[in-house]
N, C-alpha and C positions, 0 to 999 in steps of 0.2 A: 469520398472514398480515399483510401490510401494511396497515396502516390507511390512509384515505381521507388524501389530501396534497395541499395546493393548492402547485399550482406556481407558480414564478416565473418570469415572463416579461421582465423587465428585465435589460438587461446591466449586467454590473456588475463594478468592479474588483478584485482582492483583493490582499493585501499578504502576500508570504510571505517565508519565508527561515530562517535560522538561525544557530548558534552552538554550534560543540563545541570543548571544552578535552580534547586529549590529553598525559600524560606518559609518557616513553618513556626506555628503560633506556639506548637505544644507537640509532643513529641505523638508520632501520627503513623501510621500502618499507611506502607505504599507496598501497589503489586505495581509490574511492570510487564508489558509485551514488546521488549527491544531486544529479544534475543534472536539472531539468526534460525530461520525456522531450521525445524530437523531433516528437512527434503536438501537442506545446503549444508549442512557440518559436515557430511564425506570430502566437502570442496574447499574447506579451511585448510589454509596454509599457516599460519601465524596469528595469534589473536593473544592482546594483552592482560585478557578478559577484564569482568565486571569489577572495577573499584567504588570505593567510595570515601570523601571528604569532607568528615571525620568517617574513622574506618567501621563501618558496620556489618556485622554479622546479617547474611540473607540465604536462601535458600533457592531451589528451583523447583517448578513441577508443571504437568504436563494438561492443559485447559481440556476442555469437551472437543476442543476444533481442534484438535491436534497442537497446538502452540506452546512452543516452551514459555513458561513466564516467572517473576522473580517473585517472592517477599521480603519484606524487610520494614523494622520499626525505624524511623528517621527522626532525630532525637529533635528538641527545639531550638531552630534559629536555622544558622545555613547549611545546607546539606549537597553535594555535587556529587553526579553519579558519572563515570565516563565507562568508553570502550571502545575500544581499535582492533584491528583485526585488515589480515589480507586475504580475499577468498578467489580461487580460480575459476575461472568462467569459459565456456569453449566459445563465447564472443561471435554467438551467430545470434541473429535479431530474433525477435519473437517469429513462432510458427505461426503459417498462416496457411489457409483451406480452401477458398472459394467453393470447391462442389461438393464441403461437406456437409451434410446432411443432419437435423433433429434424430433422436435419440426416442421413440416413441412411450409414451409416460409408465403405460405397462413394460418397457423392458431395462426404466430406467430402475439405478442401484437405490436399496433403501436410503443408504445415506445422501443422496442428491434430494429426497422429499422434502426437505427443511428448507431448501434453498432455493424453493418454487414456492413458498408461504411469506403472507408479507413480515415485516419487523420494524424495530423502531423506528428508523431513519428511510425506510422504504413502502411504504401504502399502499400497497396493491389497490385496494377496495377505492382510494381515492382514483385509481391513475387508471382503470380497467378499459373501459369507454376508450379513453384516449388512446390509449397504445392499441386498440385494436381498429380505431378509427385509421391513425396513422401508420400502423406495420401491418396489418390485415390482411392486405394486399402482396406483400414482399413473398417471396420462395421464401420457405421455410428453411429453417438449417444456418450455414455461415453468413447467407447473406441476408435474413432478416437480421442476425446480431448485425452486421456490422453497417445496413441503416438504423436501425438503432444510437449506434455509436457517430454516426456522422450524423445525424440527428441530434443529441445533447453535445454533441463538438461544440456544432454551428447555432445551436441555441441560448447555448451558457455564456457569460462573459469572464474569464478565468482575471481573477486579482487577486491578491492576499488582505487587500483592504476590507474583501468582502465577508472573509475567516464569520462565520459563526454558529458555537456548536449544538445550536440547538434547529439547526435547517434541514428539513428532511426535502426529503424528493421531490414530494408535491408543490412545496415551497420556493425549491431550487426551483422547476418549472415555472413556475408563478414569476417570481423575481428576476429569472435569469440571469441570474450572477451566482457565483461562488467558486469555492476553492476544487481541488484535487475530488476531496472525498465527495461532495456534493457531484460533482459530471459523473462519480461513480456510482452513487447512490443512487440518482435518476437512472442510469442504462441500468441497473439491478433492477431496478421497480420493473421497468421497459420491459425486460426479458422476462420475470417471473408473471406480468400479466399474461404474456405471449406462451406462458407455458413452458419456458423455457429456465433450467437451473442455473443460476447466476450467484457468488458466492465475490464477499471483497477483499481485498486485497491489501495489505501496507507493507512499505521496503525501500530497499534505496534503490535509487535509481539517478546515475549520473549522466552529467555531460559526456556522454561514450560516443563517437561517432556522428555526432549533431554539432551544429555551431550550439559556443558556449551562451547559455541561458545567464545574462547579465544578474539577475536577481540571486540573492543569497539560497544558497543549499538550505533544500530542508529533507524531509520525509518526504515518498511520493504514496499515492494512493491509485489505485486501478482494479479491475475485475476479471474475473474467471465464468467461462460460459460452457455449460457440459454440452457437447457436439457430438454426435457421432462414437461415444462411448467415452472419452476424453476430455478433460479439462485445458480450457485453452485462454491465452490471456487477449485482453483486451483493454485498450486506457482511451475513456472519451475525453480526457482532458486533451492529449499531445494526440490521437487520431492516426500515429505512424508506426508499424514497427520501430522498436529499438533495444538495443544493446544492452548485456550486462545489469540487469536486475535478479536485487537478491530478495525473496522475499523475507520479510518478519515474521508476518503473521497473516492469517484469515480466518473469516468469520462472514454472520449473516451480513453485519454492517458494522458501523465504526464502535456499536455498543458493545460489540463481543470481543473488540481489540483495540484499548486505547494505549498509546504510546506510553502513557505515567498517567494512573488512576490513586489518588490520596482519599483516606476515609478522613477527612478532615478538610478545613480551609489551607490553601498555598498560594505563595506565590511565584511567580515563575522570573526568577532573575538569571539565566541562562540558556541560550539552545543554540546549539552548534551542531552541524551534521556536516559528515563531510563524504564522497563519493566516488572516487575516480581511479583512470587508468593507472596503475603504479608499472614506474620503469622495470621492464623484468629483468635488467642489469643491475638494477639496485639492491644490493645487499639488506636481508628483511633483518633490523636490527631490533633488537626488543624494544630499548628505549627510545625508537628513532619516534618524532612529532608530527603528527598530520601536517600535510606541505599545504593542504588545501582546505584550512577551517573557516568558514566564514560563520558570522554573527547572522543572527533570523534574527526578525523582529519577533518578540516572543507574542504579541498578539496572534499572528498568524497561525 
């Protein structure tokens, strides 16, 4: 279960953005889903937008799941995309329910039906037995999600070593290892056998309020569970409320929202993401330099 979390009640700004290095065999169609979703642009304060290195003409336009995402032809050889931006955030933890209640299938919105059906990275039909063997039992509503989530917590072993993108749910279970998106994928599968709408998630998400995570910034991943008429987030990796998360993007699974998807071979010589509280003393200068870039192993 969650442990007791003092919330924060201060608004506060955060500094995010990024830095990927791609090299390409031959000049190659890339879309992208790293654009601040549109439920957070009221909350932008400063943003340097989308460049690119050499300068490339792109576009923007708006996915099936609501998500901004980019195009653009990336000529042959090296290509670097960045983006900085400072967004406001009222810097209270994620909401949380305990005696909220399921949402009864007949009164649920058509658009939650998609996100009770299995998909690629999540198996219903594998995982059905199980999750009703194990949540069957739970009150229905908040607190089957959130055995659920302290369930793939306490089950998964979170590494970056374990990064691989072809691990679905049932897999994840099986092996018991994996990254961010894999402890989301399994509680999705979890909840849509349970009947329950579950949809996922990718965004930043910083050291806010938490002792600092030694390992390098990257993207984080997590989920949403329709409750009680509302969508509400949940992350079985970290298992805690927390702080200042912007979303990117969601979808059924990581297939509907990949960070940089290329219609061609690449390879990945860059990934920086960066995430944190920015001094609200600090003068928001255009060309001022993320203070807090750190290098990801690009396997991960």
């Amino acid at each position: 279960m969650w442990k007791s979390f003092r919330k924060t009640v201060r608004p506060m700004l955060i500094r995010l953005g990024y830095q990927i290095g791609l090299e390409l065999p031959q000049p190659t169609q890339v879309v992208t889903a790293l654009e601040i979703h549109p439920d957070r642009k009221a909350d932008l304060r400063w943003e340097s937008g989308f460049s690119t290195t050499p300068e490339i003409a792109s576009h923007t336009y708006t996915d099936a799941y609501g998500n901004r995402c980019r195009r653009f032809v990336a000529p042959a050889g090296a290509t670097t995309i960045r983006f900085d931006a400072i967004v406001e955030d009222s810097g209270l933890a994620d909401e949380s329910g305990p005696d909220i209640g399921e949402t009864p299938i007949a009164d649920l919105p058509d658009s939650c039906i998609g996100y009770m059906l299995g998909s690629r990275y999540c198996e219903t039909d594998h995982l059905g037995a199980l999750a009703w063997n194990l949540f069957g039992h739970t009150e229905p509503g908040w607190a089957r999600v959130q055995a659920i989530t302290d369930y793939v917590h306490n089950h998964l072993s979170f590494g970056y070593g374990y990064a691989r993108s072809t691990r679905t749910a049932a897999q994840a279970h099986e092996e018991r290892v994996g990254v961010c998106r894999d402890f989301a994928h399994l509680a999705i599968a979890f909840c849509r056998c349970m009947n329950i709408p579950a949809r996922y998630v990718n965004g930043y998400l910083g050291d806010i309020n938490v002792p600092a995570d030694p390992a390098p910034m990257d993207f984080s991943a997590w989920f949403e569970a329709y409750l009680g008429g509302k969508w509400y987030t949940f992350d079985a990796r970290h298992n805690k409320p927390r702080t200042g998360r912007v979303v990117v993007a969601r979808g059924r699974d990581a297939t509907d929202v990949p960070l940089v998807h290329t219609f061609g071979p690449h390879t990945l010589t860059k990934f920086e993401v960066w995430t944190y509280e920015q001094d609200a003393e600090r003068k928001l200068v255009r060309n001022a330099q993320p203070m807090a870039q750190r290098q990801i192993n690009a396997a991960a």
